[in-house]
N, C-alpha and C positions, 0 to 999 in steps of 0.2 A: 170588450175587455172587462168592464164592471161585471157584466154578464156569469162571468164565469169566475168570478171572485179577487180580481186584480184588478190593482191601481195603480198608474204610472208616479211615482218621484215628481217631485214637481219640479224638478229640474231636466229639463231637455225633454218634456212629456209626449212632445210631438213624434221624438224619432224612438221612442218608444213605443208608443201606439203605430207605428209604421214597422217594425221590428215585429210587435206582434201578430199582425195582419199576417208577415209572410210565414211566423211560423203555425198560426192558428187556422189559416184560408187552406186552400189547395190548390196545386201547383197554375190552374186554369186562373187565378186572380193574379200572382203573381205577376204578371205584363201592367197588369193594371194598377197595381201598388206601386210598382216603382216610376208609374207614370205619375200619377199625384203624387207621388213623393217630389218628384223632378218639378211640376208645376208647384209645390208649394215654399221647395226653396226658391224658386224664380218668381212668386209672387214674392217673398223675404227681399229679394233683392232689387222689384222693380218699386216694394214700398217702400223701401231705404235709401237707396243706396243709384240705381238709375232706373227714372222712369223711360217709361216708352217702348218697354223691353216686351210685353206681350199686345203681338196683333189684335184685331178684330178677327179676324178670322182663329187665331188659336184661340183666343176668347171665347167663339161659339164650340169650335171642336171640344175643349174643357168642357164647356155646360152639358154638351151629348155625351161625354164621356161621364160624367159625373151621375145624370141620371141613371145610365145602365149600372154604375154602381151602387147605384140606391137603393134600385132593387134587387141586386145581390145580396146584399145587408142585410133587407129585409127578409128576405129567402131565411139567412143565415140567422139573424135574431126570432 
């Protein structure tokens, strides 16, 4: 996002840089934006509000999902 000469409000900055993704990536990330979007309001609500809410096992799925993002990012930066 800085990249390209914008910067999120610092209000609500998260679903901002999530907003951006889907309109700046192409259509092939999409699935995967809105999946970290999804795990990071559910991280929001298992550090608030109820623990316990993410397995061990979606716990590892995240980390593999996250790497193969990383290197798209990096493709992409």
């Amino acid at each position: 996002m800085f990249k390209t000469g914008y910067r999120p409000s610092s209000a609500e900055s998260h679903k901002i840089l999530w907003s951006f993704m889907l309109l700046s990536l192409s259509k092939e990330h999409h699935e995967r934006i809105h999946f970290f979007n999804r795990m990071r309001v559910k991280r929001n609500k298992n550090l608030y509000d109820h623990a316990g809410l993410i397995s061990e096992t979606e716990g590892r799925q995240i980390i593999r999902s996250a790497e193969k993002y990383i290197a798209a990012i990096k493709k992409f930066v």
